[in-house]
N, C-alpha and C positions, 0 to 999 in steps of 0.2 A: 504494500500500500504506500508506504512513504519512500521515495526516492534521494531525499535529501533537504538538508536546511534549506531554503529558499532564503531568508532573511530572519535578523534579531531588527524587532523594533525600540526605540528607546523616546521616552516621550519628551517634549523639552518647550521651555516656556517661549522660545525668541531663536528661532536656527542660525540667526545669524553667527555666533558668539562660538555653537558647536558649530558649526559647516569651519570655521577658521580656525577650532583643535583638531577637528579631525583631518583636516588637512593639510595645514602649518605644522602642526606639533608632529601630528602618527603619519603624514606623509600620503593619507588614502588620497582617493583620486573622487573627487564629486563626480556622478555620471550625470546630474540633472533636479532642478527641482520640480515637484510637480504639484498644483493643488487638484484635491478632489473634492469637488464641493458637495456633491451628496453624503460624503463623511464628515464634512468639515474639517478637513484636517490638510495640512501644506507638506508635503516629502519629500525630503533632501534624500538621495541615495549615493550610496559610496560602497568601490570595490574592496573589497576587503580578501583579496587571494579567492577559492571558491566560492566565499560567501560573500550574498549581500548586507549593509547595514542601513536604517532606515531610519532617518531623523524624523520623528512626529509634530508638529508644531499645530496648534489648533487657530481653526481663521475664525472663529466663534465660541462665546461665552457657554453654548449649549452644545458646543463639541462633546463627544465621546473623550478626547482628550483632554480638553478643559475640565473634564468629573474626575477622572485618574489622578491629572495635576494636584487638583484641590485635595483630594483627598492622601497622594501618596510623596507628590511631588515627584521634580524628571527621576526619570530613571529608568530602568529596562521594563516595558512594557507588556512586551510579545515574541515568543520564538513561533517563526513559518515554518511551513515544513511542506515539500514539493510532492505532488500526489499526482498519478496519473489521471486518473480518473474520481473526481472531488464529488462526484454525488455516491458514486458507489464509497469510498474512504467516509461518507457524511452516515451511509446507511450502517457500513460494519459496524464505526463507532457507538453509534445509538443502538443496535443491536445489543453491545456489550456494556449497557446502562448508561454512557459517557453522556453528560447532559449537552445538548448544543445552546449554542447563541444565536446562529443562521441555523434554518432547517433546510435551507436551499442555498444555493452559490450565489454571490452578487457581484459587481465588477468594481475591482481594486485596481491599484497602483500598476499601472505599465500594460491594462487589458487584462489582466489576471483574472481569471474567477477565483474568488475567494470565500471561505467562511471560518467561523471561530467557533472554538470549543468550551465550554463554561468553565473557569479555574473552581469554582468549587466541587468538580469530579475529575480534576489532572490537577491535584497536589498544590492548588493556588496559582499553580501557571497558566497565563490566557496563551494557549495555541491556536494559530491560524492551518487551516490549508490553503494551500494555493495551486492550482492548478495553471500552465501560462496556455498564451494561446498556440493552437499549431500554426504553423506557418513558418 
């Protein structure tokens, strides 16, 4: 089912501030910002050898992000994890009790179909799946 980490998300109040440590200081390589306004959230991404890393930054006060911030402040958010086929990976998991957050895939960052898994049935960690597009 899982093919590989896709990306660690990390949430952050103002990207500017990270896009300039992770770049200036650890040397990554920015591939792009992006905002997705139906999440409300702005995404800085950066190569990190295999893996992606995903700056979060909320463009609204009623963000998904902006409730995390408040409550936990930045810090690692989310681990992805690449899936071939995300509705069938959405049914196993629910098979085996895992509570979801999406019951169906929606479109993320870079075309992605994505969904999440409820951290209170994975150990307090929100995991995402993602599936990318073919092509």
């Amino acid at each position: 089912m899982i093919t590989g980490i896709d990306h660690i998300a990390i949430a952050v109040e103002n990207l500017e501030p990270h896009i300039r440590f992770y770049r200036d200081v650890l040397g990554l390589s920015c591939q792009g910002i992006e905002e997705i306004p139906d999440q409300k959230v702005r995404v800085a991404v950066f190569a990190a050898g295999g893996v992606r890393l995903e700056l979060l930054e909320p463009m609204r006060p009623d963000s998904p992000i902006s409730r995390f911030l408040e409550k936990r402040g930045e810090g690692l958010h989310h681990v992805a994890f690449s899936v071939e086929n995300i509705v069938r990976a959405l049914r196993e998991v629910a098979e085996k009790n895992v509570a979801l957050i999406d019951r169906q895939p929606r479109t993320g960052e870079g075309g992605k179909q994505i969904a999440f898994l409820h951290p209170k049935t994975t150990g307090g960690v929100l995991i995402e799946f993602c599936e990318r597009p073919s092509g």
